[in-house]
C-alpha angles and dihedrals in degrees: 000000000000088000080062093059095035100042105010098085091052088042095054091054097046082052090040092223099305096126137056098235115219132172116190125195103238120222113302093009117101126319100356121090114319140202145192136196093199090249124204112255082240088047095054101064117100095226073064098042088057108054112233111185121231114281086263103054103265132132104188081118097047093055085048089053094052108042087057094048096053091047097051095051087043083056099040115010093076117177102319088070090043090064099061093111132133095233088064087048077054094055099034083060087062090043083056087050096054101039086051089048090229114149082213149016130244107191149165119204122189112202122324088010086061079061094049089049086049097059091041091058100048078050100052122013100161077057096053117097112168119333120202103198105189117177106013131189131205103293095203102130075216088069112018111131095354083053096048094050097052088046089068089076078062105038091052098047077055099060105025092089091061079054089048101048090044088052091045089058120004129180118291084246083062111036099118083064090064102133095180142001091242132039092230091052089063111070088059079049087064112031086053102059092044084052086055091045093053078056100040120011121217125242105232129212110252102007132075082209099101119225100255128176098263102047077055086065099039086061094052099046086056087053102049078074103079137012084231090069098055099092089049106051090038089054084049087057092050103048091041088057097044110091091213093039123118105218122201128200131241108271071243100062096035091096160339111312104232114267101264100047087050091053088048088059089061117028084054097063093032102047100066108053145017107264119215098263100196108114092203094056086061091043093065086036091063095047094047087045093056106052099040091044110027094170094074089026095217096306090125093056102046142095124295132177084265085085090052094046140108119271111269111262088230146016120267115239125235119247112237141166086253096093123056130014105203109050125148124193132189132198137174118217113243105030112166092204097037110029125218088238098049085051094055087048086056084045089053098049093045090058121192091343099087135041106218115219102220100195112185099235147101131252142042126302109033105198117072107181109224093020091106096208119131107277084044099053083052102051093052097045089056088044091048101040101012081244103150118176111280077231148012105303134224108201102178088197 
């Protein structure tokens, strides 16, 4: 409901009131049903959440982690928690409908809700109006979270570049926040300091939570998301490799997440699919992972509480180009959460059924009602007129 109050208003004047604009709350967000694990206080931190392995590699106390945290959702989440699927957001969409007393649905989804439009499409297709999918992941029931997860070591290497050249030579606005001469001087700049956090954490100012390497990495890869992030997590950087700085941590990493959105976290990635459950097979993920991807220093291939959880209640469907006819996706290039490469994984699989956006631009989420650049422009007009591109489309802005 909160993308209603932060994008609905631009969003009714792109559409020029043709459309009844509703937001909805899905399971476990906000004001619909809620559930909690009981989580420990130490098992609530992202920088928990997220399993980043030791400094050295290891993952004995992320196995740990995991195992604890599965156990403690299968003991008190109960089946509200269970139900956190996206076959029932699926269903609780057609509930909407109906309520709303709507023959079809018009939609845009942003990230793992594209996934949820998706699977509403391929459900119902003679519900299915237009359908805006911006920000889209792999769709192979083989892959799904598990897939997505590991995608963020390449998502990040992606965008990292746009971080580097801003760093290199920031607005005027932002030149005390330079981190090299050079863009290609800043990713060693980083890696670097979060190597000598991993060695000696930083005390932070208002927080008793020191600055470690890898909440270093948790922040950037939080920034990564958006251009809007980058002063502050350069000016964390400063301020982190400076002896006499006084780093201060992301409002993020600046304590434990309350009970049910931890368990969110969670119950959302792990409800779905079976995870592999072998602890030695994430073991030689993490190392692989590290060394080909040293930004997010094997986090996205190791073990979560998914290996530790109860079987799926159901199977997960195949996206095909069976469901809906008018789909429109959207994706910017270098995305560090959904990867270029995992959307074109969800194009291939919806056939000639959808017309993919390409934008040439970094972070997560590519269509910003009222923004006027290309994509944009494309995605209103097919929201406005149902005119979609005859074909996949390039927009270099």
């Amino acid at each position: 409901m909160q993308r209603v109050t932060g994008r609905g208003e631009a969003l009714r004047e792109e559409t020029r009131g043709r459309y009844d604009i509703v937001g909805f709350d899905p399971r476990g967000v906000g004001s619909s049903s809620r559930a909690g694990c009981g989580l420990a206080e130490e098992d609530r931190h992202l920088i928990a959440l997220r399993s980043w392995p030791a400094p050295d590699g290891g993952i004995e106390e992320n196995v740990a982690r995991s195992r604890r945290i599965a156990e403690a959702c299968a003991r008190n989440g109960g089946p509200v928690l269970r139900s956190f699927t996206s076959e029932n957001q699926v269903r609780d969409m057609d509930l909407l409908r109906r309520a709303l007393g709507e023959k079809k649905l018009s939609a845009w989804g942003t990230s793992y809700g594209s996934y949820v439009a998706a699977l509403y499409a391929q459900h119902h297709p003679d519900r299915t109006d237009r359908f805006v999918m911006d920000s889209t992941a792999d769709p192979d029931p083989d892959r799904l979270e598990h897939g997505w997860l590991a995608d963020m070591a390449r998502g990040a290497d992606d965008r990292f570049p746009d971080f580097a050249s801003w760093a290199a030579d920031p607005p005027a606005a932002y030149r005390h926040l330079r981190l090299a001469e050079h863009a290609e001087d800043v990713r060693k700049v980083v890696t670097d300091l979060a190597a000598r956090l991993d060695r000696e954490p930083r005390r932070t100012v208002g927080s008793d939570i020191p600055l470690t390497g890898n909440a270093l990495r948790q922040a950037l890869q939080t920034a990564l998301n958006d251009d809007g992030a980058f002063p502050d997590f350069a000016a964390l950087v400063k301020e982190a490799a400076d002896p006499e700085g006084r780093p201060v941590l992301p409002p993020e990493l600046s304590g434990p997440l309350p009970d049910a959105d931890a368990s969110l976290l969670v119950a959302v990635i792990c409800n779905d699919v079976r995870w592999p459950r072998q602890v030695g097979g994430y073991r030689r993920a993490v190392a692989a992972d590290r060394a080909a991807h040293p930004l997010t220093a094997g986090m996205p291939a190791n073990i979560t509480p998914c290996a530790f959880w109860k079987d799926p209640a159901g199977k997960p469907i195949r996206i095909t180009g069976d469901g809906a006819s008018r789909i429109l996706m959207i994706q910017n290039l270098r995305d560090p959460s959904t990867p270029y490469s995992s959307g074109l994984e969800m194009r291939r699989s919806l056939g000639d059924t959808a017309r993919m956006v390409t934008v040439d631009r970094g972070g997560h989420g590519a269509y910003v009602p009222g923004r006027g650049a290309c994509g944009d422009r494309t995605v209103t007009a097919y929201l406005n007129d149902g005119r979609r591109p005859a074909r996949d489309t390039y927009c270099a802005d």
